[in-house]
C-alpha positions, 0 to 999 in steps of 0.5 A, a space after each residue: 414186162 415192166 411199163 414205165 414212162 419214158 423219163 422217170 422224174 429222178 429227183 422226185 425219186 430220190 426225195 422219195 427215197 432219201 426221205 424213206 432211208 432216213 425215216 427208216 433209219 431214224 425209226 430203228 435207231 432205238 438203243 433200248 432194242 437190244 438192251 430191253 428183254 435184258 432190262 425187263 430180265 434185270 427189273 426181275 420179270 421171268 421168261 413167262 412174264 417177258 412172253 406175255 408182253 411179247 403177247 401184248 405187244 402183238 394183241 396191241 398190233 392186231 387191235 390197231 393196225 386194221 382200222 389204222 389201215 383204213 384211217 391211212 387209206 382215207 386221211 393223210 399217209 404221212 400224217 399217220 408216218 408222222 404220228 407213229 414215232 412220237 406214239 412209240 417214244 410216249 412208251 420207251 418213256 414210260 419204261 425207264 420212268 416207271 419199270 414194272 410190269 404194268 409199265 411195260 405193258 402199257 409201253 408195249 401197247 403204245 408200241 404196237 399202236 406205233 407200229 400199227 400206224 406205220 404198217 400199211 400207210 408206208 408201203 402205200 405211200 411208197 408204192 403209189 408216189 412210185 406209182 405216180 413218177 413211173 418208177 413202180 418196178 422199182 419198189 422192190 429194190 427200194 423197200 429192199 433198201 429201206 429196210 436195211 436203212 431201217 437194220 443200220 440203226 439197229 445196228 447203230 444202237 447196238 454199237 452205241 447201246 453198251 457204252 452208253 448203258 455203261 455211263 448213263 445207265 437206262 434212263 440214258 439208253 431211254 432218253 436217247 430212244 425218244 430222241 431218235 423218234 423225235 428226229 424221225 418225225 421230223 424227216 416223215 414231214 419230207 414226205 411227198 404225197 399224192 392222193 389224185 382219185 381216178 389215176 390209172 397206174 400203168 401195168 406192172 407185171 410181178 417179181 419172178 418168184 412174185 409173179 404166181 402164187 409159189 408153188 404154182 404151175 406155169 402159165 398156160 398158152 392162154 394164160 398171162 403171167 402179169 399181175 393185174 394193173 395195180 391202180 393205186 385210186 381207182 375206186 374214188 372217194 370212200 369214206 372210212 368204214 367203206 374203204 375198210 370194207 373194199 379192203 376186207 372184200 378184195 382180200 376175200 373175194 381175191 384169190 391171188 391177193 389172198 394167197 399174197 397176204 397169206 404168204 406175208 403173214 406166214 414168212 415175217 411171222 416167225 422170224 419176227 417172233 424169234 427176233 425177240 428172244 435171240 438177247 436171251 439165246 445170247 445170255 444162254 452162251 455165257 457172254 455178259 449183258 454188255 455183249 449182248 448188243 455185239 452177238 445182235 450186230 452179227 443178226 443184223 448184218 446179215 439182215 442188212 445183206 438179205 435187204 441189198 439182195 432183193 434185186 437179184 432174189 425178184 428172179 428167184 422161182 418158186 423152187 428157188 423160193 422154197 429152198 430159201 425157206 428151207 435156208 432159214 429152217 436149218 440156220 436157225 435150228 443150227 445157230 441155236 443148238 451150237 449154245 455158242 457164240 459162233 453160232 451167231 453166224 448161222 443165225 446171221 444167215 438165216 436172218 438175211 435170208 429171211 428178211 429177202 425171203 419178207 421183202 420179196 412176199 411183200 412185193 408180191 402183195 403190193 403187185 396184186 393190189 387194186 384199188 383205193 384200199 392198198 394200206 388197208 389190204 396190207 394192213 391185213 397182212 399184217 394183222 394176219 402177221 400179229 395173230 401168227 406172232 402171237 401164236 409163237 410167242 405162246 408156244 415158245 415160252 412153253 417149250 422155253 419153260 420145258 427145255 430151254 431157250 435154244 431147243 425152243 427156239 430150234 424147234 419153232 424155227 422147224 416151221 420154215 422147214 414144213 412151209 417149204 415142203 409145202 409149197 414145194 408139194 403144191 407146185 408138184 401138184 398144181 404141176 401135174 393138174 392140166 392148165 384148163 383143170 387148174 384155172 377151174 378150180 379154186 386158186 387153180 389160176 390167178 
């Protein structure tokens, strides 16, 4: 059951989330997406040497986005949501400037900071301003949103990327990338914020496929299947290094909160991973680089229906979960095995799919968290998130080197498949473990 207050504040909602859609929108409408891997290929860098800046780019991710976390938990949310755009143009300048390695590299560094400053801060402030107005049970859906707001600029520049590659070259396609961070600066000024220390949020219980750890047996008689009251400042003021420190106990001392992070590293990782190198999947099929933007049109479509779905995946079990797991596994092995055009389709699917499967592993978190630290936790998430990234991008520019983009990326994709055999055998296990055993052992309970 999910407790709200009698009249949720429509227009405070829709500020909320107009501005939200927008920053999204504008943050992703970045025509060097779709265009880059091809460009660091047309500068003459190698497959190795593209993995290694993939590398980079997640080491920057990991070095930034803990601390970032905490900063947001202390300073101003959307003073770091402000920030982060320009951060992220300062190095798509820098690319079309100055192309070369250490050119990109650095870019890739200043990227990641970008990102490592959106990563933590914007969650917390959706979730608390929703929080706040008694709409929480709605993040879901609008983080579902959100992120299709953000997968239509993608979408957007991959329409706009090959003809204006076509008339300006790169130095365009980079020019209009700044610009678009720029824009999106300005809508993160529109931000509400609220930081009222010592607010008690109301009791929120968690998405169905949320609401215990997947693969968990039922609640007991005794047991209640709602996640702890989630309030957003209930800790009062903390410094820096003590929120940072409150962040990294709860995840420690945790166990539900842990598994979430878990769960969030483990789903957004590989996908994340293999996003990067679906440009050169695409050159493997024999299209032009011109076409390159229109074969990545159809992944974000699919993206684009997998974040509209979240509403009706919150009633997904953990049975239902695991199959969409599983979903993933085969659509990408069998999209880049086709060495085709076509199959593209499959991988549509699996990168809907996969994006449900993100959102809905992150509300989980976000129902699970207490406290003042809540971009710190879910930055967490994240660096848990980059170090598994990192961890792909190492082994598939080896497997890439060996025996090709597309056995590559198949067979880094298998781990979807091994995560969902593994949650399906822990449910069996937690299953036929007896309530009373289950909530005495360690994760037996929440």
């Amino acid at each position: 059951m999910i407790l709200i207050a009698p009249r949720v504040p429509e227009p405070a909602v829709r500020r909320l989330t107009a501005t939200l859609y927008g920053y999204a929108f504008l943050s992703d409408l970045v025509l060097l997406y779709p265009l880059y891997v091809v460009f660091f290929a047309d500068t003459g860098l190698s497959v190795g040497q593209i993995a290694s800046l993939f590398v980079i780019w997640s080491a920057a991710g990991i070095l930034f986005e803990v601390p970032s976390g905490a900063w947001a938990d202390v300073v101003s949310r959307r003073l770091l949501l402000c920030l982060a755009p320009l951060v992220a143009a300062a190095g798509f300048a820098l690319w079309v400037l100055l192309p070369s390695y250490p050119a990109f590299a650095v870019g890739f560094l200043l990227w990641g900071a970008g990102g490592a400053l959106v990563s933590g801060a914007l969650e917390a402030l959706v979730w608390t301003e929703l929080d706040r107005l008694g709409a929480v049970g709605r993040y879901a859906r609008v983080l579902g949103r959100a992120r299709t707001a953000g997968v239509l600029g993608v979408v957007v520049s991959g329409v706009l990327a090959g003809p204006v590659l076509a008339v300006g070259g790169y130095p365009l396609v980079g020019a209009a990338s700044v610009l678009a961070c720029v824009l999106a600066t300005i809508v993160a000024t529109r931000f509400p914020e609220h930081r009222a220390p010592g607010t008690a949020a109301a009791p929120v219980a968690e998405p169905a496929m949320a609401a215990r750890p997947v693969g968990a047996a039922p609640p007991g008689p005794d047991e209640p299947d709602t996640a702890l009251p989630a309030s957003p400042d209930d800790d009062g003021d903390l410094g820096w290094w003590d929120t940072l420190r409150a962040g990294v106990s709860q995840v420690r001392t945790r166990p539900p909160v842990r598994a979430a992070v878990l769960l969030v590293a483990v789903v957004a990782a590989d996908w994340g991973a293999l996003d990067e190198y679906t440009p050169l999947l695409a050159l493997d099929t024999g299209v032009g680089a011109q076409a390159v933007p229109l074969l990545l049109l159809l992944l974000w479509a699919g993206v684009t229906v997998g974040g509209l779905l979240a509403p009706a995946g919150e009633r997904l079990g953990s049975r239902g979960y695991a199959a969409l797991l599983g979903l993933v596994g085969v659509a990408l092995a069998g999209g880049a095995l086709l060495r085709h055009p076509a199959g593209f389709v499959l991988l549509a699917v699996a990168f809907g799919a996969a994006q449900l499967a993100t959102v809905l592993a992150d509300a989980r978190l976000q129902a699970r968290i207490t406290g003042t630290s809540r971009a710190t936790v879910t930055s967490l998430a994240g660096m848990a998130t980059d170090v598994l990234i990192i961890v792909t991008y190492a082994g598939y520019g080896l497997l890439a080197t060996t025996a090709g983009n597309a056995v590559a990326f198949a067979l880094t994709a298998g781990a979807y498949l091994v995560v969902a055999l593994v949650l399906l055998t822990h449910r069996r296990r937690r299953t036929a473990v007896p309530t009373g055993v289950a909530a005495a052992v360690p994760g037996g309970a929440d």
